[in-house]
C-alpha positions in Angstrom: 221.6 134.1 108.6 217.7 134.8 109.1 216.3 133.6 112.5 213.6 131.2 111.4 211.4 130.8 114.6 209.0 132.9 116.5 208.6 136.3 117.0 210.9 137.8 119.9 208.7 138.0 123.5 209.4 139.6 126.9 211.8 137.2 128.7 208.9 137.2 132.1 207.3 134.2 133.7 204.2 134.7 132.4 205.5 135.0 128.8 207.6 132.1 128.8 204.7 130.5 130.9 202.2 131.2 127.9 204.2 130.4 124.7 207.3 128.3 125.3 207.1 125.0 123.7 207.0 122.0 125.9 208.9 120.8 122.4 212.1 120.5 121.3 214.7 123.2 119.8 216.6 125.9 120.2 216.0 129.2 122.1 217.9 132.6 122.2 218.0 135.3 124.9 218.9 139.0 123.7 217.8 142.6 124.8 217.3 144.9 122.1 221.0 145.0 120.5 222.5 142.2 121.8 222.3 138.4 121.8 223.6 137.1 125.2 222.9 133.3 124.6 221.5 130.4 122.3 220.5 127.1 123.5 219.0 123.8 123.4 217.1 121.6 125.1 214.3 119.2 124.3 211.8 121.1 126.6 212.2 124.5 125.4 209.5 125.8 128.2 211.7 124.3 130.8 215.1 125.5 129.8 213.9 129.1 129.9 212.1 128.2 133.2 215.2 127.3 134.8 217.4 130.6 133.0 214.5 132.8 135.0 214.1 130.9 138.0 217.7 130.7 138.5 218.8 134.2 137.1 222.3 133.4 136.9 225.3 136.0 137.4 225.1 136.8 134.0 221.3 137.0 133.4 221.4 139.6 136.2 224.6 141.7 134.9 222.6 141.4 131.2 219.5 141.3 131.9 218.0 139.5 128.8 214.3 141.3 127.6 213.2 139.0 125.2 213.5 135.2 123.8 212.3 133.4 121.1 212.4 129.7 119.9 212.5 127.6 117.1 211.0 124.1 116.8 213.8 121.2 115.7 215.1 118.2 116.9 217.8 115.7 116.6 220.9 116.8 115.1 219.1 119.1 113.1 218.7 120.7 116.4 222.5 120.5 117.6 223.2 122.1 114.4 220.9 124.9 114.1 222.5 125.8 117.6 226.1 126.2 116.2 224.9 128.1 112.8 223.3 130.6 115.3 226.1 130.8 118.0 228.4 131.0 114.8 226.2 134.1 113.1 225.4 136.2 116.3 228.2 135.5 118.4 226.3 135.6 121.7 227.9 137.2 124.9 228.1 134.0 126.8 227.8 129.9 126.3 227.7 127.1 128.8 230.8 124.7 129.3 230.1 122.0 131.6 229.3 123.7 134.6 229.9 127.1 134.1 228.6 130.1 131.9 231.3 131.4 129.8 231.8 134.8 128.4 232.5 134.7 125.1 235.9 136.7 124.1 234.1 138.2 121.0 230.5 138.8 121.6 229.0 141.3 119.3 226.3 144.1 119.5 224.2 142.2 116.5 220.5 143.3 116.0 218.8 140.0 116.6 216.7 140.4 113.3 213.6 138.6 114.9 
């Protein structure tokens, strides 16, 4: 499944700060081998505030380089999320109010 959306950028403040969307879609967070999550949110700018701001147990122990978005919304957007978490198998996903490691994450070239 070909990523559709932007190029990959550092995962930094100032990157995020410069070219995440204040828009809707979806966003992925991989190093140079490895996806480690996709999500969504209808402030894509925000979402990845809050994953660097925060930087979560697993950020840390993974410690994502790059991100990149694409621009959906709707269901289209809910979608998108699973074909991508279902093609790249990313190391972790959120449940509720936890982060998740996911049994069988893969070492997938993110392609972008």
């Amino acid at each position: 499944m070909p990523w559709k959306g932007s190029a990959a950028m550092p995962f930094t403040l100032s990157s995020v700060h410069l070219y995440a969307p204040k828009m809707s879609g979806v966003y992925a967070l991989f190093a140079d081998n490895a996806w480690f999550y996709v999500g969504e949110s209808d402030n894509i700018s925000a979402a990845l505030m809050n994953h660097l701001r925060g930087k979560k147990t697993w950020e840390a122990e993974l410690d994502p380089k790059y991100f990149a978005f694409e621009l959906l919304s709707g269901s289209a957007r809910g979608a998108r999320k699973d074909k991508l978490q279902t093609a790249y198998s990313p190391a972790y996903s959120w449940r509720e109010t936890a982060w998740i490691r996911n049994q069988q994450s893969a070492a997938i070239e993110p392609h972008i």
